[in-house]
C-alpha positions in Angstrom: 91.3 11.2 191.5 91.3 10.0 195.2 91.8 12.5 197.3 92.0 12.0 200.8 89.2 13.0 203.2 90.7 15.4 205.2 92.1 17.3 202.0 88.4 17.5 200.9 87.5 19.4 203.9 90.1 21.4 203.8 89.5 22.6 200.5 85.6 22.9 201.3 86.7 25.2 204.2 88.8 27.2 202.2 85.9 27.7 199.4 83.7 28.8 201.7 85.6 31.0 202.6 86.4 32.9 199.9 82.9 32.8 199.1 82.5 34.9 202.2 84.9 37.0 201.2 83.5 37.3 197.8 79.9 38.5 199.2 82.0 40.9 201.8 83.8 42.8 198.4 80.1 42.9 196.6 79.0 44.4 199.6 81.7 47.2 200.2 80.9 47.8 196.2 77.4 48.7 197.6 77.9 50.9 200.0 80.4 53.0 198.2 84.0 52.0 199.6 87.2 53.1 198.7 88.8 51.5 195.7 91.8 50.3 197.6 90.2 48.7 200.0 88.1 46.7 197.4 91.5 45.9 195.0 92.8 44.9 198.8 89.7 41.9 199.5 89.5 41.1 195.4 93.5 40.1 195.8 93.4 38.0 199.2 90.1 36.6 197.6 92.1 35.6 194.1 95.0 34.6 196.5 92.8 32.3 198.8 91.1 30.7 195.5 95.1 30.0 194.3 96.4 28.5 197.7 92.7 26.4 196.7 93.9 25.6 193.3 97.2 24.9 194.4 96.6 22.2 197.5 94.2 20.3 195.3 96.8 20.1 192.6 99.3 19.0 195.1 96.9 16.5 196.4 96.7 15.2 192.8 100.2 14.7 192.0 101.1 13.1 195.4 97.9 10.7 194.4 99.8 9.6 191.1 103.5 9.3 192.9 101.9 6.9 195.3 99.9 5.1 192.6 100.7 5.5 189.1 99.1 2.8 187.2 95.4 3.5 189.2 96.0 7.1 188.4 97.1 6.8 184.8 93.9 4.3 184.1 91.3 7.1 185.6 93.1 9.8 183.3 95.4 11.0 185.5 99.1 10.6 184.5 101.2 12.4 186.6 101.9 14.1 182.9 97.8 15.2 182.9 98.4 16.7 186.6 101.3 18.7 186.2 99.5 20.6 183.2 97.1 21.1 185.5 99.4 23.0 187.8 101.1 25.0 185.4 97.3 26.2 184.9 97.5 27.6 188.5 101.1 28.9 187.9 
């Protein structure tokens, strides 16, 4: 899939991110927070790695409207990517 540059850096951004936050929640388990303060970070995390998940599907499926036959011969038919989204759905 060809995705364009500035939706990999996007995506990067976003991943790194979430990794942050992910080391932030391990750390709050560590020093005894409350519980709903973790379930609070654990669900903008999962919701950060979705938008993620979601913007490089999109991506993807504008990749194969604007070129079908390239996508189709790398394994992408716009068939192949929209299972890929109702993964994320």
């Amino acid at each position: 899939m060809d995705l364009p540059e500035e939706t990999i850096s996007d995506l990067t951004k976003r991943l790194h991110r979430v990794e942050g936050q992910v080391r932030g929640i391990a750390q709050m388990l560590e020093d005894g927070r409350e519980c709903r303060d973790i379930v609070t970070q654990l669900s903008a995390a999962n919701r950060a790695l979705e938008q993620a998940g979601f913007m490089l599907v999109a991506a993807g499926l504008t990749w194969c409207v604007e070129d079908p036959e390239r996508s189709a011969a790398e394994g992408y038919a716009i068939e192949d990517v929209q299972k890929m989204f109702t993964k994320l759905a």
